[in-house]
Structure formats: structure tokens, C-alpha cells
N, C-alpha and C positions, 0 to 999 in steps of 0.2 A: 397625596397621591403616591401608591407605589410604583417604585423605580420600572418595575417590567410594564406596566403600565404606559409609562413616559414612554420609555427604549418603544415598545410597539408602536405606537405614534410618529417615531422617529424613523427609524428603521428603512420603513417604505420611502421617507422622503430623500434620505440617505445613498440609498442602495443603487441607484445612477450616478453617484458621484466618480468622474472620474480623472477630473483634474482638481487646479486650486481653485476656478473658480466654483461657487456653490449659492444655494439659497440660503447659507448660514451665514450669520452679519459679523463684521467685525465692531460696526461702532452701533446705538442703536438710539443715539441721543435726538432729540428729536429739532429740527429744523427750525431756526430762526429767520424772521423777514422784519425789517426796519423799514417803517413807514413813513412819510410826510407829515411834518408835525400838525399840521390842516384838516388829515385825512379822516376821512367817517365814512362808516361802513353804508355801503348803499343798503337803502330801505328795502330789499325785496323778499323779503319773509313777513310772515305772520304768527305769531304764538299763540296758537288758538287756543289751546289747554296746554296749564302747566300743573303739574303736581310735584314740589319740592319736599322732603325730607330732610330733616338739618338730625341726622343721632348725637348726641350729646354721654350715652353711656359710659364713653371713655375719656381719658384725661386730653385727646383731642378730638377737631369735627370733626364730623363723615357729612357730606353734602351728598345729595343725589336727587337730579332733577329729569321727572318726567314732562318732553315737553312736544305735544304733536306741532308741527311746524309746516306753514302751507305757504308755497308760491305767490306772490299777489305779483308778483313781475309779469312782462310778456316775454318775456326769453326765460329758457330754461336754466337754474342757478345748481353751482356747486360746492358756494362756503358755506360755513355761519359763523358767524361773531359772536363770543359769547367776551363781554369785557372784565376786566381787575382792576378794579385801583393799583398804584403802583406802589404802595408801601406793602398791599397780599398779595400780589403775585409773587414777592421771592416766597413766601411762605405756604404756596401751593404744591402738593405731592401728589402720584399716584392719579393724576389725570386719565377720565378711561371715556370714550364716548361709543358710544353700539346701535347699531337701528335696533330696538326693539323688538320688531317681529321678526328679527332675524340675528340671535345674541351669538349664536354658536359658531355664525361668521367670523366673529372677531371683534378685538377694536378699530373702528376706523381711525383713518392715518389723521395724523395732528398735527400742529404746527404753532409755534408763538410768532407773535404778530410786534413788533415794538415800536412805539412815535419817536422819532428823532429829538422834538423837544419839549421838554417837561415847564419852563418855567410857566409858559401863558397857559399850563393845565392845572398843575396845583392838583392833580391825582384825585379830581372827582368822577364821580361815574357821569354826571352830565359827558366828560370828556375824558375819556378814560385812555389812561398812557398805554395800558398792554393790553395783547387780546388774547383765545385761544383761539385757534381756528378748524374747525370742524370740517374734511373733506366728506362731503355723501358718495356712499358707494356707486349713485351714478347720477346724473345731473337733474334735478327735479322740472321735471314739466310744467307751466306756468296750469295754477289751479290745483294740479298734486299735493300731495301730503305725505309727509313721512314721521315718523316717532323716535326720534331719539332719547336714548337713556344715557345721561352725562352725571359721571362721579368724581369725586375729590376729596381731599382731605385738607384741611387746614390747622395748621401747626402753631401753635403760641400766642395763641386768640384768647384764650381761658384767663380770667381774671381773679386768684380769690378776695375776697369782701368778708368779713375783714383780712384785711394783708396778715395781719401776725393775729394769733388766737392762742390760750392755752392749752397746756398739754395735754388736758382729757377736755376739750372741745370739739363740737364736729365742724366743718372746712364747708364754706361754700363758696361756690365760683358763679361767676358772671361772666355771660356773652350777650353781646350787640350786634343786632342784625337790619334785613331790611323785611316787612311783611311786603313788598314786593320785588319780586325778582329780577335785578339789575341786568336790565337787557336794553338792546338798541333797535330791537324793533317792537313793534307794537304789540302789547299781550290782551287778550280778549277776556280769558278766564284764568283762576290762580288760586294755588291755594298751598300752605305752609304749614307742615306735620312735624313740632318737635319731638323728642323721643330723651327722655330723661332718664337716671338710673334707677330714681323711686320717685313717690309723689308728692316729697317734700318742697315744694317749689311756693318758698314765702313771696317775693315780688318777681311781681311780670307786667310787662306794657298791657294794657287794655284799650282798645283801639274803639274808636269814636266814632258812629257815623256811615262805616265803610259796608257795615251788614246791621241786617233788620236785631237779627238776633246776637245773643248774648258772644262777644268773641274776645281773649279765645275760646274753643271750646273745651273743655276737662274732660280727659278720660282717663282714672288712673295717674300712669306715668306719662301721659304721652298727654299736648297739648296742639289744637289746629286752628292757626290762623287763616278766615275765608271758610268758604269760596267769594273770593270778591269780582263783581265784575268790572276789571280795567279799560273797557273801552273806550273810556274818554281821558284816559292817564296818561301821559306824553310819555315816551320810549324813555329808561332812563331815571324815570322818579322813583323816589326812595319813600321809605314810610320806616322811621329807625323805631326797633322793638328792642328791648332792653329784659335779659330772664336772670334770677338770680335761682340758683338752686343748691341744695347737697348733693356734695359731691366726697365723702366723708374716705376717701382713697388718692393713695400716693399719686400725683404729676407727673409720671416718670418720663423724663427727658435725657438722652444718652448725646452729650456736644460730639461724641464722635465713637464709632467702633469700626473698629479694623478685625477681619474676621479673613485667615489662611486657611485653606486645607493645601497639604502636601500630597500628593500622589509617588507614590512608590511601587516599581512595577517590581525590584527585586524584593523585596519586604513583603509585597502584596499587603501592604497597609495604606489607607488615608486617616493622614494625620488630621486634626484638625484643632486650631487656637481661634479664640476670638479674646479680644483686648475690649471694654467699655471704659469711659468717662463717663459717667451715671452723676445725676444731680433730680433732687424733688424743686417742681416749680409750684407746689404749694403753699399754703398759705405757711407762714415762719411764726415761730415761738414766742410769747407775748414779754415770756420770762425765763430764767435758766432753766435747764433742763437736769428733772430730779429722775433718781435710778432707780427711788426707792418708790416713787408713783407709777414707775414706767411699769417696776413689777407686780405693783399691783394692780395697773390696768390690764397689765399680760394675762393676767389669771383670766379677766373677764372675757377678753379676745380669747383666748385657746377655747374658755367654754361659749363661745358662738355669739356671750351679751354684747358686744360694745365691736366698737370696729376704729380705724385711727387711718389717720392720713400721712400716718409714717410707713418706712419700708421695713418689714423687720422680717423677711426670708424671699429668696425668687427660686422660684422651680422652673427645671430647665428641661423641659420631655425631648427626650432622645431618640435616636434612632434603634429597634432592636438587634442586640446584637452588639452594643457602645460596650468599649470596655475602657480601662485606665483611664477613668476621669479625675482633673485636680483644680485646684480654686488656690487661687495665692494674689495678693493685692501689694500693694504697696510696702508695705514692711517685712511679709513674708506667706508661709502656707497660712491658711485658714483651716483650722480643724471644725470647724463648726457648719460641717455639711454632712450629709447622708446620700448613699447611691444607690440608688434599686434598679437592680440591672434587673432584665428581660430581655430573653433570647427569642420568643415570640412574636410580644405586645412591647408596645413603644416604653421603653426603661423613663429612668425620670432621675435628675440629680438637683435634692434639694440646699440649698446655699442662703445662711446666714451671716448678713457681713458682720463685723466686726462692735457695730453699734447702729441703732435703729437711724434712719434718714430721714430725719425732717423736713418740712419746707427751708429752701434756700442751702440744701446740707449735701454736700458731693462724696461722691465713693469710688474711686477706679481699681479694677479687676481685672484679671484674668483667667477662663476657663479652657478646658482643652480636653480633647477623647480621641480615641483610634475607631477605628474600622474595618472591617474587612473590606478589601479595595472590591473583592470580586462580587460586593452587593452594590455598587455604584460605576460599575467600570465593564462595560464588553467592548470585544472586538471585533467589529468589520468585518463580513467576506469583500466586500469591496467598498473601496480599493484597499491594496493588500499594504498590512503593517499599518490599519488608519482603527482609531479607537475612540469611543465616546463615552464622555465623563458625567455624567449626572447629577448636582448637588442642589441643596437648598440655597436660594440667597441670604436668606435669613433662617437662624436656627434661634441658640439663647434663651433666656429665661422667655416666661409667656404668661406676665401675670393677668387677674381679669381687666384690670383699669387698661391696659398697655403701656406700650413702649412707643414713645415718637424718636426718628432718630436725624438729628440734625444730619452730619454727616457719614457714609458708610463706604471703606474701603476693605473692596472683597478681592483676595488675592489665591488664585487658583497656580498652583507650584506644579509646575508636571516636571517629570524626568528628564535629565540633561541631552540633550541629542533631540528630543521631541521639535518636531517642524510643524509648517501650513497649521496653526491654531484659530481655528474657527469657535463661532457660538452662538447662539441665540436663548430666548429666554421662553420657556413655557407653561403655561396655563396662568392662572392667577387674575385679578383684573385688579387695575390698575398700576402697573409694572411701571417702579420709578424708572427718569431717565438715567441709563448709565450711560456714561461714558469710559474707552478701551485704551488701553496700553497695553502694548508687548515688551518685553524689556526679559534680564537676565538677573538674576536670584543666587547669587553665591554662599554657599555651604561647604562644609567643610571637604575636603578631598575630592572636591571640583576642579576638573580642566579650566575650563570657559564658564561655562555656571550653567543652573537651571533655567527653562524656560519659565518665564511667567507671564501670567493673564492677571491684568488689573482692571477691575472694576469700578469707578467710583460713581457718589448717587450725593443727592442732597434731600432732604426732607421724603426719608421714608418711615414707615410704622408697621409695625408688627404685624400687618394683615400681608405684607408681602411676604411673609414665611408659605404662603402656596404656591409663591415665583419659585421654580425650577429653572438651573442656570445649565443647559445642556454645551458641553466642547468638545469637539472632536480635532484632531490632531494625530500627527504620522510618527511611530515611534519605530524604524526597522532593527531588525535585529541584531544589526553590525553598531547603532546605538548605545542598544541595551549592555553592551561588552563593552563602551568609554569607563564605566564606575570601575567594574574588575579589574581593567588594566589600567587606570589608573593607580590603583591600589597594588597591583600587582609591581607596576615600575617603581612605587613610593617605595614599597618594601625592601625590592630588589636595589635601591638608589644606599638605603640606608643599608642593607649588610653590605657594601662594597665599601661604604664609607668607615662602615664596622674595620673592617677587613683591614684594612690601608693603617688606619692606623692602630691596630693591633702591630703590623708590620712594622712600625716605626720603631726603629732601637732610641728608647729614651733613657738609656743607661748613662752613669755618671763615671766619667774616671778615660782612661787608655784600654786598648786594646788589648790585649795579651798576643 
């Protein structure tokens, strides 16, 4: 989304601002409740159709459950329980739930739900430790019905089969699921649509019994378990499906990136750094790894035959206009990158690490580019001396398999003197939860230090590069003159110092 784009969006909500408080959030993490280790959800809904999607395309899941939902209570309700075993939920990201016929609303507000105690659970879905909890935008009428559309993604589920393969082998992975949809109330009808990257899918469950005809059913890439009818399925039962398929591309897993930009209002630059811990959770090497194979598999890959589940370049699409990009890792610069800048169309910096990345093989880097501030940065009529910053949460490479990223600390640097830092997050669906710090960022020829905005996330993926991080913040212009006079006194402190002891007689001997 372009940035005038966002700012018009903003703008209006902005432009009644006229104290500290606002509709801009400081924290935006989402809400925790600890339950009775006893507790079960009352029975007052119905899943009357469900249509699940499990995509499988990328090195991790995308979930996404269509599910019309009808009152069977006599009073009007306004949860829903949707449950997790307790060993995936920490591995859940990017939670998004929406009424359906009403997407552009928004997401509706969320909430984790947790049981106080685990041993008499044992983390089954019969009794499941965590929940999500769905608010409806307003209380359902008993006999109502509403559609929610619930999305997720789940991290480090992916198995490859075999664990270690040869070096010109192709890589398959395995996931375990349920052909029915692990819920605590009753589901009527159901049905389960995987979505693979190609049609190579050698073993898959075949399910017994549940339908007349042949299931699953083969189309292509894509595989559907059902429609089955569960009306007589007790809330809660599982049916475990087991798919093994190719997946002949890198696992890319980042254990952590930290990703700065600097704001510079005398420069009129934003700077910006990101730092990865990069590792492939692919399948690993069955045998040493030869150079003289590797370059001959290269030839085949450059000419489009053969493909590998190594990492052997990431391209990084930029913003138009990126200038002085650089790549240096651990021992020092990398030269084995290329920058196509575009002052137009979005530039592109492509990076070669050092040696291709196998299953089980790590790599840590770091990239960095400028910008022109005044393509991400306006100022406020009102209130006066107040400014809004507009960046991506995620930028960095953007290969097709993706990027999962365990941990992510995003650190927004404004100018020293900058007050009242506000933010919120825009567009995108499934906006990991961050969590906010304010704190102070010292560089060099600082008074006191820089203002900073910390952001941190757990388990997010490359699809939240359409989360736009908007901050606005008061920078007057008695501020903006802390850096000059800082410098100016630094200066003035050293010729005096200069001075003094130029003055000093350090002659040897008597006086004449």
C-alpha cells in the first residue's frame, strides 16, 4: 500500500487530536484470562457449516476456517471458543477472526483464554488447556446466525521424511492434522480443503467410512477431505490425517531479527538496519557436502531443470527511491550481491550468502538502506509541532517458500527531544501481537539520548509485510536545535580546552 494512501486514512482520524490522550495505542497486545482448571465452555453455539483450508504452499501453515455459527441458547451470546492443545498454542501467529459479510469492519477483538491447571489435562482437545476467544461484534440472538472467517498460521509443525537426503535429492515434508475440526461445540457439516505446492503428494490418510465416495478427493494440487456429516460426532473428536508431500524448497526459519529504522529530521533521512539469525529446518545432508556437485546442480537450477532445498540467494524488494544498500555477516562485507535500484518501481537488492544453506545449516546477517524521510514522514496541522511516521513492519528478503520468524524486535529511533509517542498498526490481516516499550537510544553526540519505540512479536511470517506501523509523536522546534547545540557547546568546550593549554608555559630551564 502506498504511504499517501495510509497518511489519507490517517489524517482524518488524526486531525481532532488535541491532547495526549488519542485513539492511537500504546500497547496492542492482546488480552489474557486464566481459567478454572474445571472450566468448559458452555455448549451455546452450533457449527452448522464449516469450510476449513489448511495452505500447505509455504514452509509453514496458513489455517483458515469458514464457519456459519448459530445460537441454540435462549439468551443472547457473545463468545466463542475456539480451542489449542497446549504444546500449539505457543506456536500460533497472526490470529485474525472477521464476520464474514462484514470484512472491512475489521478484526474482531480477541482474547486468550488459559486453565490454571494442566496436569489432569494432558493437553488433549477432549480438554483442551488454551482457548481463543472470539468477541461478536454484537450479542447473537438465540436462533441467529453469523459467519465468521478465523485465520492463523502455524509455525514448526512441518516434518521432513526423510530427515537427511542427498544433495541432489528432493525434500519432503509431513504434516498431521485432524479431518475434523477441533471444536467444543457441535458441528453439523464440514469439510477440509488442503492446498499443496504441486501434485506430488506420494502418501496421504484415506479415510474409511465417513463418506459414500472416494475421499480424499484429488484435484491437481489441492486435496478435500468431506463433506462429512458430523451430527452424531461428540464436540471435540478428532479423526488424525497424516499427508506427506514435496516440498523441494528451503524451510526458512529466522530464531530472531531485530529490524531499526532511524528517523532524522536534520538529515531528512530514514535510516534503516535489520539483523537475521537465519537457519533451513529442512531436511539435512545424508553425506558431506561436495562443491563440485553443488556446481553442477547450479547449472541445472539457473537453467529452470532441477530446484533444491538449499538457500543459495534472497532478494530483498525495496522501496522506490532506497539508496546505499549493504550486506555484511559475521566475518565481514559480502560482495556477492547486486542492487537494482528504481526510483519509480519498487528496486530490488539481490544477496548471496557466503555458501548455500542446507537443512540444519545457519547464517546471520545483516542488511541496511536510506531513504528519503519525506516519503514516510508528514507533518500535522494539528496539533502543532506533532508528526506521523509510517513504516513497514516487516520489509527483508521475500522468497516464494517464506520466512517464519520466531522472534521480531522492531525498533523505531525518532529524534532526540521527540515526546507523547503514540501508534497503531494498519491494514494487513493477521497483525502479530506486539508488545511496546518507550525507553532512550544513545548515539553518539547525545545529551540524554534518542527517543525509542520498541516493538517486540513472537511467531510472525512474511505475510505481515502488508502490516503498516503508523507513529506519531511531538517534535517542537526548540527540540530540533538540542543536536546543534550540542555540538556547538562540544566544539566550543574543546577550543577552550584547546586554548588553555596552548597557554601553558611548558618551557624547561629559569626565567630570564
Amino acid at each position: 500500500m502506498r504511504y499517501s494512501a495510509v497518511v489519507s486514512t490517517v489524517l482524518g482520524l488524526l486531525a481532532s487530536i488535541t491532547t495526549a490522550d488519542s485513539n492511537l495505542t500504546t500497547d496492542q497486545e492482546t488480552q489474557q484470562k486464566i481459567l478454572q482448571s474445571d472450566f468448559t465452555p458452555p455448549s451455546v453455539f452450533e457449527n452448522t457449516n464449516v469450510v476449513r483450508t489448511i495452505n500447505l504452499e509455504k514452509g509453514y501453515v496458513r489455517e483458515t476456517v469458514n464457519v456459519l455459527v448459530t445460537n441454540i441458547d435462549k439468551l443472547a451470546q457473545s463468545e466463542y471458543y475456539i480451542p489449542f492443545e497446549y504444546d500449539v498454542m505457543g506456536k500460533i501467529g497472526g490470529f485474525d477472526a472477521r464476520d464474514k459479510k462484514h470484512p472491512d469492519g475489521g478484526p474482531l477483538e480477541t482474547y486468550i483464554a488459559s486453565l490454571s491447571g494442566l496436569s489432569t489435562l494432558g493437553g488433549s482437545l477432549s480438554s483442551p488447556t488454551q482457548y481463543y476467544v472470539v468477541q461478536l461484534p454484537e450479542p447473537l440472538a438465540p436462533k441467529a446466525s453469523i459467519t465468521l472467517s478465523i485465520s492463523y498460521h502455524v509455525l514448526g509443525v512441518l516434518t521432513p521424511l526423510p530427515a537427511a537426503i542427498k544433495q541432489d535429492e528432493k525434500q519432503y515434508l509431513t504434516y498431521n492434522f485432524s479431518a475434523y475440526l477441533p471444536s467444543v461445540y457441535k458441528t453439523i457439516k464440514q469439510k477440509t480443503k488442503l492446498k499443496f505446492p504441486n501434485a506430488d503428494v506420494p502418501e496421504y490418510t484415506k479415510t474409511t467410512g465417513l463418506t459414500s465416495a472416494a475421499d480424499p478427493e484429488k484435484q491437481g494440487s489441492s486435496f478435500t477431505y468431506g463433506t462429512y456429516d458430523t451430527t452424531k460426532v461428540a464436540p471435540g473428536a478428532t479423526y488424525p490425517v497424516s499427508v506427506r508431500y514435496e516440498f523441494n524448497r528451503p524451510v526458512l526459519v529466522a530464531s530472531q531479527l531485530e529490524r531499526d529504522v532511524e528517523v532524522s529530521h536534520w538529515g531528512g533521512n530514514l535510516a534503516t538496519e535489520e539483523r537475521y539469525w537465519l537457519r533451513n529446518d529442512g531436511a539435512s545432508l545424508a553425506n558431506h557436502f561436495s562443491r563440485v556437485a553443488w556446481s553442477h546442480q547450479n547449472f541445472y537450477i539457473n537453467a529452470g531443470q532441477a530446484s533444491t532445498s538449499a538457500v543459495r540467494e534472497l532478494k530483498v524488494p525495496l522501496k522506490a527511491g532506497s539508496v546505499d544498500p549493504y550486506f555484511t555477516d559475521d566475518i565481514g562485507n559480502v560482495s556477492t550481491s547486486r542492487y537494482r535500484p528504481n526510483k519509480v518501481r519498487e528496486a530490488s537488492l539481490e544477496l548471496k550468502p557466503r555458501y548455500p544453506i542446507f537443512g540444519g545449516w545457519k547464517y546471520s546477517f545483516r542488511i541496511g538502506w536510506n531513504n528519503a524521510l519525506s516519503s514516510v514522514l508528514r507533518k500535522l496541522k494539528t496539533p502543532a509541532d506533532t508528526y506521523i511516521l509510517s513504516v513497514p513492519l516487516i520489509e527483508g528478503p521475500k522468497p516464494q517458500e517464506g520466512i517464519q520468524y520466531q522472534k521480531l524486535t522492531f525498533r523505531v529511533i525518532l529524534p532526540e527531544g521527540a515526546s507523547n509517542v503514540q501508534w497503531q498498526t494498519h491494514g494487513g490481516h493477521g497483525v502479530p501481537l506486539l508488545r511496546a516499550e518507550q525507553g532512550l537510544h544513545k548515539t553518539f553526540m547525545d545529551s540524554l539520548g534518542r527517543t525509542e519505540l520498541k516493538l517486540s512479536a513472537s511467531n510472525v511470517v512474511d505475510e505481515s509485510r502488508d502490516v503498516t506501523v503508523l507513529v506519531t509523536y511531538e517534535y517542537p522546534f526548540v527540540a530540533s536545535l538540542r543536536k546543534p547545540a550540542t555540538i556547538f557547546a562540544g566544539l566550543a568546550a574543546a577550543f577552550v580546552i584547546i586554548h588553555l593549554l596552548l597557554s601553558v608555559d611548558t618551557r624547561i630551564g629559569t626565567k630570564a
